[in-house]
C-alpha positions as CSV (number, residue, x, y, z in Angstrom):
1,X,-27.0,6.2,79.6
2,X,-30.5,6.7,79.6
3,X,-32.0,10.0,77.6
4,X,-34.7,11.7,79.1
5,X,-37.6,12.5,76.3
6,X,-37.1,16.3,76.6
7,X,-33.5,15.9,75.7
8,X,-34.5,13.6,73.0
9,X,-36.9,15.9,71.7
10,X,-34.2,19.1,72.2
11,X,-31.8,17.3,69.9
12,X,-34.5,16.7,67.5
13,X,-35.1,20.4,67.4
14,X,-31.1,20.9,67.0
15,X,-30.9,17.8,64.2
16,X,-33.9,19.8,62.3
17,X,-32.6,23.5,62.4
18,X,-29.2,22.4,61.6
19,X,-29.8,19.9,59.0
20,X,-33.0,20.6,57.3
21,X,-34.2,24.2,58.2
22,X,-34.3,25.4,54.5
23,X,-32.0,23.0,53.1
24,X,-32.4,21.0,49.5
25,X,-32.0,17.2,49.0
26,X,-28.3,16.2,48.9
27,X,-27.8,15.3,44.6
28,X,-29.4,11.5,44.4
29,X,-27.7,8.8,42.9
30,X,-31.2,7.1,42.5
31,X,-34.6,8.2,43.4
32,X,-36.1,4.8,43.2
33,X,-39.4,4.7,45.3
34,X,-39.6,4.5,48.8
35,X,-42.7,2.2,49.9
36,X,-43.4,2.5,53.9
37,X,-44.1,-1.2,55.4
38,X,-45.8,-1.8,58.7
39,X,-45.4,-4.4,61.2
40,X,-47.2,-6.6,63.8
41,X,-51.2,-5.1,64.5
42,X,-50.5,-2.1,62.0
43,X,-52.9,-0.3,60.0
44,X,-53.2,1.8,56.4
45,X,-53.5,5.7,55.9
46,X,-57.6,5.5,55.7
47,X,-58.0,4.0,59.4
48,X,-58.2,5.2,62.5
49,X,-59.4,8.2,61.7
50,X,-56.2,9.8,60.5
51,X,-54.0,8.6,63.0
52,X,-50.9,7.5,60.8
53,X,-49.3,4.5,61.7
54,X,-46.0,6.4,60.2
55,X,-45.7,9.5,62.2
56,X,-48.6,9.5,63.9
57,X,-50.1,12.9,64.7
58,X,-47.2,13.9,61.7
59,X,-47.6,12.5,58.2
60,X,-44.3,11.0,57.6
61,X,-45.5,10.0,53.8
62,X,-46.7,13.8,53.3
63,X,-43.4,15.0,54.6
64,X,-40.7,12.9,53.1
65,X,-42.5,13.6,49.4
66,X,-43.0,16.9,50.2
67,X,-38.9,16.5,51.0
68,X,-38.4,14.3,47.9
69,X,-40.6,16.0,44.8
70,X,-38.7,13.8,42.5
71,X,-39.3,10.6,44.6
72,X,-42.0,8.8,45.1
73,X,-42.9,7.9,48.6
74,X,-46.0,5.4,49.3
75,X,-47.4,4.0,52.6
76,X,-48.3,-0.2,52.0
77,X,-50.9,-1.8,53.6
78,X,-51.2,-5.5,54.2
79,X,-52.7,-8.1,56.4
80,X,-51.6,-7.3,60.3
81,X,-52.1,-10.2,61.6
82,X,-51.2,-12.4,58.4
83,X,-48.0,-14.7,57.9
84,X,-44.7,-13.0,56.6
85,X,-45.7,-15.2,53.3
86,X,-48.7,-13.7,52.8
87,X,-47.9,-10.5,53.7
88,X,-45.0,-10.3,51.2
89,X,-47.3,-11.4,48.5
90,X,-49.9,-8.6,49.5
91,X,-46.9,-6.1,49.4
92,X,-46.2,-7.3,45.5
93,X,-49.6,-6.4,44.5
94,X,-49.9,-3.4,46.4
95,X,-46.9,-2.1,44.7
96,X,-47.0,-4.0,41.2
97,X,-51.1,-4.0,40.9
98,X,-52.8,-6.8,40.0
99,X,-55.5,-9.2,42.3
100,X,-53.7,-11.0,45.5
101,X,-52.7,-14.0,44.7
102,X,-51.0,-16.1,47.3
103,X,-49.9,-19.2,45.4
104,X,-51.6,-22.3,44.9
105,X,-48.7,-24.6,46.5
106,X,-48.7,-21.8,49.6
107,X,-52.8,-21.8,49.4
108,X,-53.5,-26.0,49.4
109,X,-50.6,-26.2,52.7
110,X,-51.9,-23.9,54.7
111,X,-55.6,-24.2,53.8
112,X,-57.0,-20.9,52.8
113,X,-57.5,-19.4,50.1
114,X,-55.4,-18.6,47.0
115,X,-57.4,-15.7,45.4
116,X,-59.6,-14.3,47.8
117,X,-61.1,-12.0,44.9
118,X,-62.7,-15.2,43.2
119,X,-64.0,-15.7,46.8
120,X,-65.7,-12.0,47.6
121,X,-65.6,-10.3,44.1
122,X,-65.9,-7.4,46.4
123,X,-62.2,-5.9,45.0
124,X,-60.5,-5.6,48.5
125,X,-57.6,-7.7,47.5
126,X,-57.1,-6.1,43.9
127,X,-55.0,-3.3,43.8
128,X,-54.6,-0.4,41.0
129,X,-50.7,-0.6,41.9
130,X,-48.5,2.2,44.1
131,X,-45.5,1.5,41.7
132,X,-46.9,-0.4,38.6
133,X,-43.8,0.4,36.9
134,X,-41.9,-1.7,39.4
135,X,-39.1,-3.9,38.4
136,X,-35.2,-4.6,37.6
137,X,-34.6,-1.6,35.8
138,X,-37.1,0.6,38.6
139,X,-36.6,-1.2,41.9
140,X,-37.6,0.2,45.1
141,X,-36.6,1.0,48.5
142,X,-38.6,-1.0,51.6
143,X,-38.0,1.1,54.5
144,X,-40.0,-1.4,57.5
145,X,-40.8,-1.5,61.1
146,X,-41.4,-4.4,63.3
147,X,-42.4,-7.5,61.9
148,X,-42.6,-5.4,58.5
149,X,-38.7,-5.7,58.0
150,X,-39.0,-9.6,58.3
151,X,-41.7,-8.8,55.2
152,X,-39.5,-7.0,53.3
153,X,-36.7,-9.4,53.6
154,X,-39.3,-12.6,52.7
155,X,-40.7,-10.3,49.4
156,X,-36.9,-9.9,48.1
157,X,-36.4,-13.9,48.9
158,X,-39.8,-14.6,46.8
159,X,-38.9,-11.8,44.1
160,X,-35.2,-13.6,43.8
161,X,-36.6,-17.1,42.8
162,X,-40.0,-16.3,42.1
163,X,-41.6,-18.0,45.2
164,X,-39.1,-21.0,44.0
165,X,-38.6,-23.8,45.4
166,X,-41.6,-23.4,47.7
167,X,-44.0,-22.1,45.2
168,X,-42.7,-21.8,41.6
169,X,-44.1,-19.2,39.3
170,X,-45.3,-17.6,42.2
171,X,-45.6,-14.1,40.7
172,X,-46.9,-13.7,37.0
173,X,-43.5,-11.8,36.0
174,X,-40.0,-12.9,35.3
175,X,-38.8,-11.2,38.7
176,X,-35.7,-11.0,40.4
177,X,-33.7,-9.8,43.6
178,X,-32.9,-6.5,41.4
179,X,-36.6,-5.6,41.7
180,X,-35.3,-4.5,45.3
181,X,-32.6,-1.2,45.8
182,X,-32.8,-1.9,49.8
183,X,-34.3,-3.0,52.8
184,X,-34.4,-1.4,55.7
185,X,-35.4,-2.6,59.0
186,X,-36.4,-0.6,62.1
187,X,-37.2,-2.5,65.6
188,X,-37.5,-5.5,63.5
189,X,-37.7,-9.2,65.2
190,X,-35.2,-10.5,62.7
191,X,-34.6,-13.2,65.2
192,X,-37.9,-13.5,66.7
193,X,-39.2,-12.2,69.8
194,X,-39.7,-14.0,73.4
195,X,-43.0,-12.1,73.6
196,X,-44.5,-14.3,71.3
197,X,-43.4,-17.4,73.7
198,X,-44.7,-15.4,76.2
199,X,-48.3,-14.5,75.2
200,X,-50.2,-17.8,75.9
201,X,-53.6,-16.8,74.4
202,X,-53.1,-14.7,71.5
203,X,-57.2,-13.9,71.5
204,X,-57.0,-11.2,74.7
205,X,-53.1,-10.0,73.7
206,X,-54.6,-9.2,69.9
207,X,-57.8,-7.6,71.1
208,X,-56.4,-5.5,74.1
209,X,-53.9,-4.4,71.5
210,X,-56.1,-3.1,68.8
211,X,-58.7,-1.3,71.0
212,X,-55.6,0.4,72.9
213,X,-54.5,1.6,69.5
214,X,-57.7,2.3,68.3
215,X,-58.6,4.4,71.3
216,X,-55.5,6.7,70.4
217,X,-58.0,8.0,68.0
218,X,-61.2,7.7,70.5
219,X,-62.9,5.7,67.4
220,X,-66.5,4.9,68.2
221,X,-67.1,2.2,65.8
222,X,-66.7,4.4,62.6
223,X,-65.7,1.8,59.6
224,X,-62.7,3.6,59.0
225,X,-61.2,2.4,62.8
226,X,-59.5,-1.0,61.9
227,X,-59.6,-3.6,59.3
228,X,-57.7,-7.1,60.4
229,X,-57.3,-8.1,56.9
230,X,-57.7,-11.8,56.8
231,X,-59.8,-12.2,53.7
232,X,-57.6,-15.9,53.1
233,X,-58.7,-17.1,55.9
234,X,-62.6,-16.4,54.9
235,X,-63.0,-13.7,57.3
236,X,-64.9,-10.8,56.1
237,X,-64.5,-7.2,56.7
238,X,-66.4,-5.3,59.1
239,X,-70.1,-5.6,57.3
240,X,-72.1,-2.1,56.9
241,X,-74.1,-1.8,60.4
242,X,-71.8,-3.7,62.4
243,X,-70.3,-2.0,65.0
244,X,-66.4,-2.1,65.9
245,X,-66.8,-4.0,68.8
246,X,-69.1,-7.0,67.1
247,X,-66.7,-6.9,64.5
248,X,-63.8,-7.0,66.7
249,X,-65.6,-10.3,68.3
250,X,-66.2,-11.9,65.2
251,X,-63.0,-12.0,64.4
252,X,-61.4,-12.9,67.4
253,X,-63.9,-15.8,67.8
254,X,-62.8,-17.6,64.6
255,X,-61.2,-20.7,65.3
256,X,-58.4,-19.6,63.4
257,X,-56.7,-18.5,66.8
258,X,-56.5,-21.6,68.7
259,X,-55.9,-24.3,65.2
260,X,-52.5,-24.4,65.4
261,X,-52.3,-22.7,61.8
262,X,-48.6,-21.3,61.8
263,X,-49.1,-19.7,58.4
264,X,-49.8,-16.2,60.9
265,X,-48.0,-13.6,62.3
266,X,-47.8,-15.1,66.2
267,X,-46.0,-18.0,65.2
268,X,-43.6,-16.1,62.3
269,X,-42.5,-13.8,65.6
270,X,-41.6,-16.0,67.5
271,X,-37.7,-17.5,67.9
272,X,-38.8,-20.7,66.4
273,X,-40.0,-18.9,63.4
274,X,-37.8,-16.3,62.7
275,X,-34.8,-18.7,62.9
276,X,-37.4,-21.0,60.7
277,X,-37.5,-18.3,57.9
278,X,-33.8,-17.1,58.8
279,X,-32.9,-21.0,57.1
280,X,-34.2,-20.4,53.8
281,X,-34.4,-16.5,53.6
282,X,-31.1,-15.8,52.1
283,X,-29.4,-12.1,52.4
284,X,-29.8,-11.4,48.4
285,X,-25.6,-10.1,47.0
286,X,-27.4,-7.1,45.1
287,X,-29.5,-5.6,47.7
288,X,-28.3,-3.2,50.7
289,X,-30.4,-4.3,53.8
290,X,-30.0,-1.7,56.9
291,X,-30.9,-2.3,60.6
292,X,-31.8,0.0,63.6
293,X,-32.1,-1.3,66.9
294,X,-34.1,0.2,69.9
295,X,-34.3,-0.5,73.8
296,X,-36.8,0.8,76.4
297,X,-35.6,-1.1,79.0
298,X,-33.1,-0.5,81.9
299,X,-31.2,-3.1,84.7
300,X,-32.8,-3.4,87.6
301,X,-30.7,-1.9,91.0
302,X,-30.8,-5.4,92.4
303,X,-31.2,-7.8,89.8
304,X,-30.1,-8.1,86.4
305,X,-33.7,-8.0,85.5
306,X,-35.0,-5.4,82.4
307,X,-37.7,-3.3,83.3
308,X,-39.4,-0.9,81.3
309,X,-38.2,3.0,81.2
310,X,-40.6,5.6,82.6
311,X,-41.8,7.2,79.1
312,X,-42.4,3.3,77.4
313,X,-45.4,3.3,75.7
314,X,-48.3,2.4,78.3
315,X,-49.7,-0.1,75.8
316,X,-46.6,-1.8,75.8
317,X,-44.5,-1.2,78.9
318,X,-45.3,-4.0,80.7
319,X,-44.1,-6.6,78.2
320,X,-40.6,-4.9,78.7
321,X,-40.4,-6.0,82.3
322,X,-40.2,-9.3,84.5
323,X,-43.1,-11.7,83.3
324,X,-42.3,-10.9,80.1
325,X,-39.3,-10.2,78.5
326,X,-37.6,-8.6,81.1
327,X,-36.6,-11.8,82.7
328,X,-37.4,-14.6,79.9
329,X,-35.8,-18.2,80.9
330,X,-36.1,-20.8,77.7
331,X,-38.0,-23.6,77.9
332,X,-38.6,-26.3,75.6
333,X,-39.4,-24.2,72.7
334,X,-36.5,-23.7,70.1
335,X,-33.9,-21.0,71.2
336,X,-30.9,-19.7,69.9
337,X,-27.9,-21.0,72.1
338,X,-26.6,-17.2,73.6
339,X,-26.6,-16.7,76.7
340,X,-30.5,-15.6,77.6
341,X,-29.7,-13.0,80.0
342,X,-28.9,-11.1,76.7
343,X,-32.1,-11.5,75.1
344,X,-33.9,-9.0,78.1
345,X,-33.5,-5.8,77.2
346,X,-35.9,-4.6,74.6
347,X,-38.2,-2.0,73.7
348,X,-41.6,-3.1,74.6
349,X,-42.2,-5.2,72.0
350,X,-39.2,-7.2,70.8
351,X,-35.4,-8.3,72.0
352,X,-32.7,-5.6,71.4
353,X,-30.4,-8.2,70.6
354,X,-32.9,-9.8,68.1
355,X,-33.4,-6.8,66.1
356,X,-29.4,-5.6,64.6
357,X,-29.8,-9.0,61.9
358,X,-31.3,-12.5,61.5
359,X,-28.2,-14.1,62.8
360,X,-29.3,-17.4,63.6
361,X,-31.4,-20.5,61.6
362,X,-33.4,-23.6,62.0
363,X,-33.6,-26.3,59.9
364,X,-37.3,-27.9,59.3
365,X,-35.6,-31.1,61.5
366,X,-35.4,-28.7,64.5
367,X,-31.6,-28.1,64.3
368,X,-30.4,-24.9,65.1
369,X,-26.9,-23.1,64.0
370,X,-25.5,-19.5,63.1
371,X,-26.4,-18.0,60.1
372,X,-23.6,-17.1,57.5
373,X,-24.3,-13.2,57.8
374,X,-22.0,-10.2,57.4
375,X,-22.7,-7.6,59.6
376,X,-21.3,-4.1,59.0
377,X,-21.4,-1.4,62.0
378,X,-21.9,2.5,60.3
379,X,-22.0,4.3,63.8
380,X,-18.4,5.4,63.3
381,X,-19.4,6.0,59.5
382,X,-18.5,4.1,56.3
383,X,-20.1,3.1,53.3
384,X,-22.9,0.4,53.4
385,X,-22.4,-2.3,51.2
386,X,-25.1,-4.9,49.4
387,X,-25.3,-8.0,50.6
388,X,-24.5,-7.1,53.9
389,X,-26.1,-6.1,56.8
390,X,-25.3,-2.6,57.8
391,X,-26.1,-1.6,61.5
392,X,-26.6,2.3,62.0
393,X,-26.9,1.5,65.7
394,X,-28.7,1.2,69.1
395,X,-31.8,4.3,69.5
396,X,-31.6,4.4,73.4
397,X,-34.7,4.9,75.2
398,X,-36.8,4.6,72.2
399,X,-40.2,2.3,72.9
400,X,-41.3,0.2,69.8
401,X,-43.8,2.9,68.6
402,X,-41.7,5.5,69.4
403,X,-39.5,5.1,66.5
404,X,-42.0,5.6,64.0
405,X,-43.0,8.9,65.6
406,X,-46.0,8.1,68.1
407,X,-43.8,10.6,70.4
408,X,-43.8,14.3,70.6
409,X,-40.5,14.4,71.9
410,X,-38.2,13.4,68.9
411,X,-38.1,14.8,65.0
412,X,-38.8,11.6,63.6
413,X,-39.2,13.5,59.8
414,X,-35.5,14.8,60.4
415,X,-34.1,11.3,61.0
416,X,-36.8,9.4,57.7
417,X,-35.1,12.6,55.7
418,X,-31.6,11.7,56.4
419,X,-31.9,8.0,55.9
420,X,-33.7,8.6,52.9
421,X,-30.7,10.8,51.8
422,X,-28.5,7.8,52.2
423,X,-30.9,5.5,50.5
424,X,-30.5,8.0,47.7
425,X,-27.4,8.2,47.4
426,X,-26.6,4.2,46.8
């Protein structure tokens, strides 16, 4: 049954007091890192204007290491509009250190470019490292929302053969799966989402998006509002002078948009490629992957229709009803063969029934099947185990945003603290 948002936020006030009100950390088996990953249209801790893409008007970083003193916690930042590809390679560096280097194989297919450094020597894609002591023996835990979780699962695949056999010698280490402790992934498209079949000009969805979410923090053009990170794809930041909105139209007026290109973020989120990715994304044996679905989304009185609960995000609710998702019939585009009727409840942004693990593939021939995956349900407790995918359940009435804390009616530090205490104690 649907929960209202002041009973969501009264059981985050009875979760807190009787959990964490003065209480230490539970004794860690590890205290590997925990690096925050973003999804779809996100941003990093120096943009708009202090609004915090984890937490939002709450500093989930500042809390959880305030939590964890003998833990380091680190927010990533990469390209929110890039391919999962690209974005895992950002996340390397951004950890690791070193200049972004997307692969020369990856670079020449795709044409754009491999180094963007030798391209601006402006230092935007070179890193000092959040974790430049990451690797087999210090691994890491990727705790990811959204499109971020299909990221994190793409960097373990890349880390296990070292971009192999796509790209060989991908990164300039001997890396491996081991380099990774966990992934977990929150609201996460893990077998696409029929929103991206649904937006037919990406150009106005994007824009309308990033304006919306800018205007959370009434930005006026200050530099610090929103940086789409495409440097690859030779398009520059927002130049000194140039106001948010020029820059904004720059951007969306590349041709990049409307070439096809599916080295980017609409086509990656889609079914076709998730299930794409899904074929040659392999769950790695040593690495404990989580999942936590969300729905915003009710049955219509008279239809079975989805339609979007009263407290969804405005930015987003629409997308949760008829038109949309709410109500999605597939066409001719690949699809996974479940009954569709399924596939309509969501949270605003992506399928419920898309998000608990990437179940189902696609080869590159266009043939579809289920993907060998173990999936482990922890709502009625037991121990997670690697390899596998352990679900810790459905968050009811939870929008997309909502779950990483743009809400004032749930403790979203209490629920990061206690899945960090489980991530510690692996």
């Amino acid at each position: 049954m649907k929960r209202l948002g002041f009973l969501r936020w009264m059981l985050g006030v009875s979760i807190t007091f009787t959990l964490f009100a003065g209480a230490q950390p539970a004794q860690a088996s590890n205290n590997y890192p925990v690096v925050l990953v973003h999804g779809f249209a996100g941003f990093g801790r120096t943009e708009l204007l202090g609004y915090k893409y984890w937490g939002g008007f709450t500093d989930l970083e500042t809390q959880l290491q305030a939590r964890y003193p003998d833990q380091l916690v680190k927010t990533a930042v990469v390209g929110p509009f890039s391919s999962n590809w690209d974005r895992a390679v950002e996340l390397f560096y951004q950890i690791k250190g070193g200049c972004v280097d997307y692969g020369n194989a990856h670079a020449t297919e795709h044409a754009h470019l491999r180094r963007p450094e030798d391209f601006y020597r402006n230092g935007r894609t070179c890193y000092p490292g959040l974790y430049p002591a990451w690797d087999a023996s210090h691994p890491v835990h990727l705790i990811s929302h959204s499109m971020g979780g299909q990221t994190s699962r793409m960097l373990a695949q890349l880390l296990a053969a070292n971009g192999a056999p796509r790209n060989p010698g991908l990164f300039p280490y001997g890396t491996s799966a081991a380099w990774v402790k966990s992934v977990t992934t929150i609201a996460t498209p893990n077998d696409g989402t029929t929103l991206a079949y649904r937006v037919v000009d990406w150009v106005p969805a994007i824009q309308q998006l990033v304006t919306g979410i800018a205007g959370l923090t009434s930005g006026t053009g200050a530099a610090t509002v929103y940086d789409f990170k495409l440097d690859q794809w030779r398009i520059a930041a927002q130049a000194t002078g140039e106001s948010f909105t020029d820059y904004i139209h720059r951007v969306m007026s590349s041709p990049l948009w409307n070439s096809g290109v599916k080295d980017l973020s609409p086509y990656d989120l889609s079914p076709a490629g998730a299930m794409a990715e899904n074929d040659w994304v392999k769950d790695q044996s040593n690495v404990y992957y989580f999942s936590v679905s969300t729905n915003s989304s009710y049955r219509g009185l008279f239809s079975a229709w989805s339609y979007p609960t009263l407290d969804t995000n405005p930015l987003i609710a629409a997308f949760a009803g008829p038109g949309w998702m709410g109500n999605y019939v597939p066409d001719n585009r690949p699809f996974a063969p479940v009954e569709y009727t399924t596939w309509w409840p969501s949270d605003g942004v992506v399928n419920t029934a898309a998000q608990k693990a990437p179940t189902w593939a696609m080869t590159n021939t266009g043939y579809i099947y289920p993907r060998s995956v173990v999936v482990r349900d922890l709502t009625g407790g037991g121990a997670p185990q690697p390899g596998a995918w352990n679900w810790k359940g459905l968050m009811d009435d939870f929008d997309h945003f909502d779950i990483v804390g743009w809400t004032l009616f749930w403790d979203s530090v209490g629920w990061y603290k206690s899945h960090v205490d489980q991530l510690r104690s692996l």
